[in-house]
C-alpha positions in Angstrom: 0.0 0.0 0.0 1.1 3.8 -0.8 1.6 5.8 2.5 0.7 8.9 0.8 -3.0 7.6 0.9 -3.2 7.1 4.6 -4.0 11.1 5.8 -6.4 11.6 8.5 -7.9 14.9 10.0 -9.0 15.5 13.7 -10.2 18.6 15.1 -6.3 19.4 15.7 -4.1 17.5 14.1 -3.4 16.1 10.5 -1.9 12.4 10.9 0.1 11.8 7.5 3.1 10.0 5.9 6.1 12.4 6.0 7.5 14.0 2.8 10.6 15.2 1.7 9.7 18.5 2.8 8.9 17.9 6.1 12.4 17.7 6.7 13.0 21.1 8.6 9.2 20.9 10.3 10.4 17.5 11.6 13.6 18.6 12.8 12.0 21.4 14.6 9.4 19.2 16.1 12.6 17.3 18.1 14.6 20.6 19.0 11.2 21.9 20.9 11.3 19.1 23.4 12.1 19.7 26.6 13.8 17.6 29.3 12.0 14.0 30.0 9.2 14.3 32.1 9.2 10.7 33.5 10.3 7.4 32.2 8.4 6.8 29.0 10.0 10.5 27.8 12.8 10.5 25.8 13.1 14.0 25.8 16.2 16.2 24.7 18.2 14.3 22.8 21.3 14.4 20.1 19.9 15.3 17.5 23.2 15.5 15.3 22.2 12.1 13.5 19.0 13.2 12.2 20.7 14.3 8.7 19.0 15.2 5.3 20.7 11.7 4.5 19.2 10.0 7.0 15.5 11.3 6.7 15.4 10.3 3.2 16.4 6.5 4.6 13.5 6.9 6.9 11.1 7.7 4.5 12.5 4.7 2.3 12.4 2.5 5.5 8.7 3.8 6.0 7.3 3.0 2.6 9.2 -0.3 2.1 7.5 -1.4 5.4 4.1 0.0 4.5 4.3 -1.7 0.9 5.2 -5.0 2.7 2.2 -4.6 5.2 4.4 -4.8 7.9 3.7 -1.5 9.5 2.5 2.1 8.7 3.8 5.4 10.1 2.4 8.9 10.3 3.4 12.1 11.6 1.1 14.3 13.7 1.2 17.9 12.3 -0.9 20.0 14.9 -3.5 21.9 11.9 -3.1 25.4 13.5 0.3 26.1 12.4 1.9 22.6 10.8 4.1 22.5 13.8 5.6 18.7 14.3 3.9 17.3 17.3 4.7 13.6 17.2 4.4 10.9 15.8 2.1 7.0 15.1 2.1 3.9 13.8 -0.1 0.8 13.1 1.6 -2.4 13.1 0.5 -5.7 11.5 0.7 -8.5 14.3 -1.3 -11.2 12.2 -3.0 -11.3 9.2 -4.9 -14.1 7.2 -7.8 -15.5 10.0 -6.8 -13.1 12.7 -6.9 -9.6 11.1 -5.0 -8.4 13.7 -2.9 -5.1 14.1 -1.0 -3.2 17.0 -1.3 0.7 17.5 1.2 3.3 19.1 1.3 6.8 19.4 4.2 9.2 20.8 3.0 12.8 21.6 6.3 15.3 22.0 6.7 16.5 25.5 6.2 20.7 24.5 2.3 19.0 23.3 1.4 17.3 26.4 -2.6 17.6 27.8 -3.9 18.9 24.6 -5.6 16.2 23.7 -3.6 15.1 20.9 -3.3 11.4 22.0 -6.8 10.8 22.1 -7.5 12.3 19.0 -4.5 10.3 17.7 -5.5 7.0 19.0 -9.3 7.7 17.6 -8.1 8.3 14.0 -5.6 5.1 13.8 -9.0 3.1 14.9 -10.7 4.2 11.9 -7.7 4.0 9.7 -6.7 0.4 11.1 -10.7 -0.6 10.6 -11.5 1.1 7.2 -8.6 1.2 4.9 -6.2 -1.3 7.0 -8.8 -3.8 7.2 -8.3 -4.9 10.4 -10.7 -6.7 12.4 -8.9 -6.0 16.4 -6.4 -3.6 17.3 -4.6 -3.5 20.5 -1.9 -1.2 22.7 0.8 -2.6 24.7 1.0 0.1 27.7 3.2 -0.3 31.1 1.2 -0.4 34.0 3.0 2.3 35.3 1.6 4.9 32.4 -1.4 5.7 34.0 -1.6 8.9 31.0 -1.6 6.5 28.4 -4.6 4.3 29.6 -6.6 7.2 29.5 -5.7 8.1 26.0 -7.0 4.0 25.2 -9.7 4.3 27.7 -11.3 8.1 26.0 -10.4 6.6 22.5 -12.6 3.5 23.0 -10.4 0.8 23.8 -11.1 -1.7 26.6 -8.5 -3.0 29.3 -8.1 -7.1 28.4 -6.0 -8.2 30.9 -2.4 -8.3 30.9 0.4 -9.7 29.3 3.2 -11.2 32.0 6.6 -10.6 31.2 5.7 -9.1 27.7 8.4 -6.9 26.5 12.3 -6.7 27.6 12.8 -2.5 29.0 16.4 -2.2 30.2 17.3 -5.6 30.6 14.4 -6.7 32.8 11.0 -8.3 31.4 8.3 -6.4 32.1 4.6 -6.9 31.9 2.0 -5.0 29.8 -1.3 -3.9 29.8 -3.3 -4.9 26.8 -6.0 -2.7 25.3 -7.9 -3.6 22.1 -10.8 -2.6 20.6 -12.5 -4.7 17.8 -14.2 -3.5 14.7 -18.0 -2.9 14.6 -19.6 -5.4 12.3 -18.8 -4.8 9.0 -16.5 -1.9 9.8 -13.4 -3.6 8.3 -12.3 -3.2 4.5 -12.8 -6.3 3.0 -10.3 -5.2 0.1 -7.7 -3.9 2.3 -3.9 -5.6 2.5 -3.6 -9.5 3.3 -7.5 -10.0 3.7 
């Protein structure tokens, strides 16, 4: 699938694939951060890396992925000024019988309790349901990020249970809340990649 099809609009934010001339917005979206907040922050960071060169990998990285249905990454542009606020993705787990992809969503610390997440989270539902054709989608949050259950909670999703020693953070295996909402009948493309 092309990226440049997936766009979505909110009441603040445009979620979209990148393009070559989001280079400097994207840039600028990183140098705004501020210290991390808490654990889940990254933050200030070196930012010497993030080269013309090495955007234009990304945005090769992104579309091969998204061709191969593996997974499919948008910016967040905040609609008000174009301003870089973060950054999604949708993630096929399993396709064939299960229909089943994984959702994520990273808000920029300067953009913190605006909102954005939610209305992030609520767009990638009706992007993973309707042109994604999945049937569940799910988020893998720590159970120590109480801000984003809320974000799952207000977009819809419903606490399943949790996963025990789910994902490796800093050489320890930690558990992980699971969150998944599943598509209304007849919600799902029945065109859309792998189905």
């Amino acid at each position: 699938m092309d990226l440049s099809s997936l766009i979505r609009e909110t009441p603040q934010l445009t979620l979209r694939p990148l393009r070559p001339e989001d280079y400097a917005v994207f840039l600028s979206g990183f140098r705004a951060c501020g210290p991390a907040r808490n654990r889940f922050d990254d933050g200030q960071f070196d930012l010497s890396f993030l080269t013309e060169d090495w955007y234009a990998g990304l945005l090769a990285r992104r579309q091969q992925e998204a061709e191969a249905d593996i997974s499919y990454v948008l910016n967040l542009f905040r609609r008000e000024d174009g301003a870089s606020v973060g950054y999604c993705d949708i993630t096929t787990q399993q396709r064939e019988d299960f229909q089943w992809g994984r959702i994520g969503c990273t808000v920029l610390n300067p953009y913190w309790g605006r909102g954005y997440g939610t209305e992030c989270a609520r767009a990638l539902v009706s992007l993973g349901f309707r042109e994604l054709g999945f049937h569940r989608l799910e988020a893998h949050v720590n159970l120590d990020n109480p801000a984003s259950q809320r974000v799952l909670t207000k977009a819809g999703f419903v606490r399943e249970g949790i996963r025990k020693a789910f994902i490796r953070e800093n050489g320890v295996w930690t558990d992980n809340l699971i969150y998944t909402i599943i598509a209304p009948d007849g919600a799902e493309s029945e065109d859309a990649c792998g189905a």
